[in-house]
C-alpha positions in Angstrom: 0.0 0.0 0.0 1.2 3.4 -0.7 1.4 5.9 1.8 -1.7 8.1 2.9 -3.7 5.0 3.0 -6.8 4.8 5.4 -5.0 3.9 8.3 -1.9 6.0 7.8 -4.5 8.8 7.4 -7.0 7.7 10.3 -3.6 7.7 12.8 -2.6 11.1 12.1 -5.8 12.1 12.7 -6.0 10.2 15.8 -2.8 11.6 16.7 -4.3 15.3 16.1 -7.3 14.4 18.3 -4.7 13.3 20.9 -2.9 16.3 20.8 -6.2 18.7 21.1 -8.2 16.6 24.1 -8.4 19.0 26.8 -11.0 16.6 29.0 -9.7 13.5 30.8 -11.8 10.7 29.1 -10.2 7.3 30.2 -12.1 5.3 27.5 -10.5 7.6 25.1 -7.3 6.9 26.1 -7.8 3.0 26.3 -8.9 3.2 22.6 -6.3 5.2 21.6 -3.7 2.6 23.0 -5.9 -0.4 21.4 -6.2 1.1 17.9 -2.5 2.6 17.8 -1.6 -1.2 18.3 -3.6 -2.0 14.6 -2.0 0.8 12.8 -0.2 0.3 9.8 2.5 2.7 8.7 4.4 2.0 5.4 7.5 2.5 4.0 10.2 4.7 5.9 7.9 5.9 9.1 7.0 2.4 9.4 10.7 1.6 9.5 11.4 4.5 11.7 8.8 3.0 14.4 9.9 -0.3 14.4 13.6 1.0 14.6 12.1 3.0 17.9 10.2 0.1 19.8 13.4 -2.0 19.5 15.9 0.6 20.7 13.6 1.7 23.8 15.0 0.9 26.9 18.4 0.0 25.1 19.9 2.5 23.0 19.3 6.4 21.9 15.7 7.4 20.6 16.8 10.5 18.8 16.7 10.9 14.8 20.9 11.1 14.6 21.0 7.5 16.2 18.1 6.5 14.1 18.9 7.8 10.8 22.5 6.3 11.9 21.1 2.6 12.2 18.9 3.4 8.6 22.3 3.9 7.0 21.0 7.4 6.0 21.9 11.6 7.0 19.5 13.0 9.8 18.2 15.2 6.8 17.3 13.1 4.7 15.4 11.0 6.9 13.7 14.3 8.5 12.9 15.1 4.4 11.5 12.0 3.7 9.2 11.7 6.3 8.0 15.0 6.3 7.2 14.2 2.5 5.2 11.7 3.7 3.8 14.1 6.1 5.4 12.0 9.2 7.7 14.6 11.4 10.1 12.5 13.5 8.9 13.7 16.3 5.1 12.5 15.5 6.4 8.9 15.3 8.6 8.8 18.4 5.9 10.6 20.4 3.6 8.5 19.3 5.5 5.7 19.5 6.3 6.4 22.9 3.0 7.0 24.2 1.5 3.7 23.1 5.1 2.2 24.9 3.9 4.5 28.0 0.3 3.6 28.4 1.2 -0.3 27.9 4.0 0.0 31.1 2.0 2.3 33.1 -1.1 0.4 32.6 0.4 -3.5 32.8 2.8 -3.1 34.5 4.4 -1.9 38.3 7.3 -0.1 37.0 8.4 3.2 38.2 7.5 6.3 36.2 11.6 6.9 37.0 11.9 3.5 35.3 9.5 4.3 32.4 10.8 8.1 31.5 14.4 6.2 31.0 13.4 3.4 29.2 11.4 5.9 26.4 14.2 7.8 26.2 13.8 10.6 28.2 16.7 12.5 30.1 14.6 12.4 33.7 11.0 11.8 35.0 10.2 15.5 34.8 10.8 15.3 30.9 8.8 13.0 30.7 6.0 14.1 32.7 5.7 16.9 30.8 5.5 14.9 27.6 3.1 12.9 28.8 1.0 15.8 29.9 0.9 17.4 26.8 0.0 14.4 24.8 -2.7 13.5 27.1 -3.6 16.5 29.0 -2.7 14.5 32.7 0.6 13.1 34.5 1.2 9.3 33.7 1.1 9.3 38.2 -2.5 10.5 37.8 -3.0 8.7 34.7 -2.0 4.8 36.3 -4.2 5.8 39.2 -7.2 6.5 37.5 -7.1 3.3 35.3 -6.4 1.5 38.9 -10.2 2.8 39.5 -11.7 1.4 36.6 
């Protein structure tokens, strides 16, 4: 499939809904984590992703180390992607998020544990991340899915 298919299409608009929610809505967040697990991506921001879920917790998540295991320049994997309207940072935030919500919801880690193993310098960076993408702290976040 070529890229701007359906599901390429209905994730960036997921991700845009993401980005805009301003009202805690757990369900949404459940579904979000559910149908980000179905998406397809093709070609190179497909092969960014999966480059990003296998270097979590194990190696640098930023676009020099990526484009440096891709065996191309960090510009022309930034131009590329953008072509096919997929920023970097769109695929590792949203690549990280769906990483977050499956720890913080599955699993006991720390959020200290969590922030490092997504690739983030400290918990604060991460908390603020997290924030923005879903409009709550991943804290407040784990404890209101502990009340569903």
């Amino acid at each position: 499939m070529k890229s701007g298919s359906l599901n390429e299409i209905e994730t960036k608009e997921m991700y845009w809904e993401m980005e805009n929610q301003s009202t805690l809505n757990i369900e949404y967040f459940r579904k979000f984590a559910k149908d980000h697990q179905d998406v397809e991506l093709f070609g190179l921001a497909r092969t960014t992703s999966t480059t990003l879920f296998s270097r979590f917790g194990r190696a640098a998540v930023d676009i020099e180390s990526i484009a440096e295991e891709l065996n191309v320049t960090k510009r022309t994997l930034q131009r590329r992607l953008l072509r096919n309207g997929w920023p970097f940072t769109k695929i590792r935030d949203i690549c990280r998020l769906s990483v977050a919500f499956e720890l913080l919801l599955n699993t006991s880690r720390s959020i200290d544990s969590i922030s490092l193993h997504l690739g983030f310098k400290d918990r604060t960076s991460f908390t603020i991340a997290f924030k923005r993408w879903t409009g709550i702290p991943p804290y407040r976040f784990r404890k209101l899915n502990q009340l569903c």
